[in-house]
C-alpha positions as CSV (number, residue, x, y, z in Angstrom):
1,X,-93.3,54.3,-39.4
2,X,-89.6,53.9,-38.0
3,X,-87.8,54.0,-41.5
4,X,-84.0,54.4,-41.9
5,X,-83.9,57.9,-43.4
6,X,-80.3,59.6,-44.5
7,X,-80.1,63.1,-42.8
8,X,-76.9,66.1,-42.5
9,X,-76.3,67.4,-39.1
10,X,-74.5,70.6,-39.2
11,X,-72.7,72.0,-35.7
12,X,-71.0,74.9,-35.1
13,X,-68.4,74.8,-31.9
14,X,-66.3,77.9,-30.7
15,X,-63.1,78.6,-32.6
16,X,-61.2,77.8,-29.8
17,X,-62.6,74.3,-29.6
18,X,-60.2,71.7,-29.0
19,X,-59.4,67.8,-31.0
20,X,-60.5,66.6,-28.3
21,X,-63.2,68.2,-27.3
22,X,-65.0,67.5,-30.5
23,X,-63.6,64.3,-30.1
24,X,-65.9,64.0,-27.1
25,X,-69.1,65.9,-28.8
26,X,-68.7,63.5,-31.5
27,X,-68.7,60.6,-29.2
28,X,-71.9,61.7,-27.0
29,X,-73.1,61.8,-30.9
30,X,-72.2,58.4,-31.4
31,X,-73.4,57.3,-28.6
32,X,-77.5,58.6,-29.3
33,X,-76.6,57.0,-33.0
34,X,-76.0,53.8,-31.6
35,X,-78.8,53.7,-28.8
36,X,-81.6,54.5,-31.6
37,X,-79.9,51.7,-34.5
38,X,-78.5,54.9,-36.8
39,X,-75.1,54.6,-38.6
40,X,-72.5,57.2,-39.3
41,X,-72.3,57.2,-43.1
42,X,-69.2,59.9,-43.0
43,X,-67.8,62.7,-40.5
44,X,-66.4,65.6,-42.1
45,X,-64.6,68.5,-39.9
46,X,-64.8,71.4,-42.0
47,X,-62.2,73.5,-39.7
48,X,-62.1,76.7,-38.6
49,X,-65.0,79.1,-40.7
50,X,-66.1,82.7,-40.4
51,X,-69.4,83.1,-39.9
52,X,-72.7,84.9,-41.6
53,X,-73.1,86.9,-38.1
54,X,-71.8,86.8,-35.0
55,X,-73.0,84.1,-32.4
56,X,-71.9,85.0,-29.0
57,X,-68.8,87.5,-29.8
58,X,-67.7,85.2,-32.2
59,X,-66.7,86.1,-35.7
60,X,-65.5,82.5,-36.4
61,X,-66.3,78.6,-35.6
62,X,-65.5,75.3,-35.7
63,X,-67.4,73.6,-38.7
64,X,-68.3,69.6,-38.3
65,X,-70.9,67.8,-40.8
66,X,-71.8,64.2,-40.1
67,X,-74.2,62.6,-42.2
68,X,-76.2,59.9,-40.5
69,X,-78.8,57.1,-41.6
70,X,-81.6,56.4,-39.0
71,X,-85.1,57.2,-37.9
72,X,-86.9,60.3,-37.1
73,X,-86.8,60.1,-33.4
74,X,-83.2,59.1,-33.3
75,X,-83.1,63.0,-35.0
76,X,-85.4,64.5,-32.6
77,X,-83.1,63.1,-29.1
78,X,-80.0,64.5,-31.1
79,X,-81.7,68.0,-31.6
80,X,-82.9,68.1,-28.3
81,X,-79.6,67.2,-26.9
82,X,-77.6,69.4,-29.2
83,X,-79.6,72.4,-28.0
84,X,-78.1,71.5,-24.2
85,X,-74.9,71.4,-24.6
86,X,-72.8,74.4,-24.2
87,X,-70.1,73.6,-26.7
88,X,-72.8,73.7,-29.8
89,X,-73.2,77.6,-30.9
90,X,-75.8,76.2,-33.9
91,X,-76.6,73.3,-35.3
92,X,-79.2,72.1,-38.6
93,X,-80.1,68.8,-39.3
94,X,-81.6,68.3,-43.5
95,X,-83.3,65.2,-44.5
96,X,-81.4,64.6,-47.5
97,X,-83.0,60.8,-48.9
98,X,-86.3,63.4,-48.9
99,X,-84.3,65.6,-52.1
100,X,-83.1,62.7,-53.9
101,X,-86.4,60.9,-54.0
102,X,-87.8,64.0,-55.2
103,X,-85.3,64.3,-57.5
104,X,-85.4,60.7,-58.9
105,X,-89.4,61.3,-59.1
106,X,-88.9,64.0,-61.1
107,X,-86.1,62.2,-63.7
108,X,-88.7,59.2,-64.3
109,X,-91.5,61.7,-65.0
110,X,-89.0,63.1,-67.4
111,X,-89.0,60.0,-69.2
112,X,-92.0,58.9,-69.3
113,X,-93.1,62.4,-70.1
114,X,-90.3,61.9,-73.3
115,X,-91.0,58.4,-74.4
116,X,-94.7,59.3,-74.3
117,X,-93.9,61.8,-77.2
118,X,-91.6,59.8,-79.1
119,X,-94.5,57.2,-79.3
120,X,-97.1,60.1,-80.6
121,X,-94.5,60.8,-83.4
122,X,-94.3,56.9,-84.3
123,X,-91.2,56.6,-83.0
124,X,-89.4,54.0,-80.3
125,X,-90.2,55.2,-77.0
126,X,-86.1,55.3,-76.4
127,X,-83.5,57.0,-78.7
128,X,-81.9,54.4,-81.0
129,X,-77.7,54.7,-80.8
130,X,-77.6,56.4,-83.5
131,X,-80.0,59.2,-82.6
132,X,-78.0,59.6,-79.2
133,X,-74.8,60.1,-81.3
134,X,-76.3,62.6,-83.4
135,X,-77.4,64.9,-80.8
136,X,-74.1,64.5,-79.0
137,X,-72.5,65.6,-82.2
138,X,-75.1,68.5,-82.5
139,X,-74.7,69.8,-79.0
140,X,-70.6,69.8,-79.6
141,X,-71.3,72.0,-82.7
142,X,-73.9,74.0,-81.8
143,X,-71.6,74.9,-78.5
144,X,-68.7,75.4,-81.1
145,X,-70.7,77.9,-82.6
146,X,-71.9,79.9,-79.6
147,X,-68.2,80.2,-78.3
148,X,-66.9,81.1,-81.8
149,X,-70.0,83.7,-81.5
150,X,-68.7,85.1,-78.0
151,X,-65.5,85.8,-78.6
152,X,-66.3,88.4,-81.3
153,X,-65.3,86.4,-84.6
154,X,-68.3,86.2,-87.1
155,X,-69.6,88.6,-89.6
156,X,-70.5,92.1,-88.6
């Protein structure tokens, strides 16, 4: 079961950390990516952070996401790795393909869920244009009304 799966790995450097030291973290990154068949989908250096608590007698850290596709055990040689060396206060890897297929599971049972309803009321399992329209336009009122509500107009 060696499926391409989308994960976030967080690291946290020293503050102190040079360009080119991360330069050279992100390339012994690469280089495990590469080995295992991942790809880099983006690299994003979040800069200089203060952190929760302090890690080491630091206050602050050097923030880097990169957000990888590849299997498991390509993620399991990266944490194991990332633990060695000395440069890496924390890291976290997330398996993020894991949150939007639950997510998209949930949005079809939504539907279903709706168009089986809609059928038990005799109607088209999808909203007709018009029926979309009108609850736009009800949903722009019935806001209207909640924000006229708020800011102390109205009847008292």
């Amino acid at each position: 079961m060696s499926s391409v799966r989308q994960y976030e790995l967080i690291y946290i450097t020293p503050p102190e950390s040079t360009e080119e030291a991360l330069a050279e973290l992100h390339q012994q990154v690469a280089a495990v990516v590469e080995r295992f068949g991942g790809s880099f989908e983006k690299t994003e250096n979040w800069g200089r952070r203060r952190l929760a608590y302090e890690i080491g007698g630091f206050r602050e850290g050097v923030y880097v996401l990169e957000v990888i596709n590849g299997p498991a055990p390509l993620m399991a040689e990266l944490e194991r790795r990332l633990r060695v060396f000395d440069i890496v206060m924390r890291h976290m890897v997330v398996r993020v393909d894991e949150e939007l297929a639950a997510a998209e599971r949930a949005r079809v049972r939504r539907k279903s869920n709706m168009a089986h309803r809609r059928v038990r009321r005799g109607l088209p399992p999808e909203p007709t244009e018009t029926e979309r329209k009108r609850h736009a336009e009800e949903d722009d009122d019935s806001e209207m009304g909640m924000d006229h509500m708020f800011r102390g107009g109205g009847d008292r």
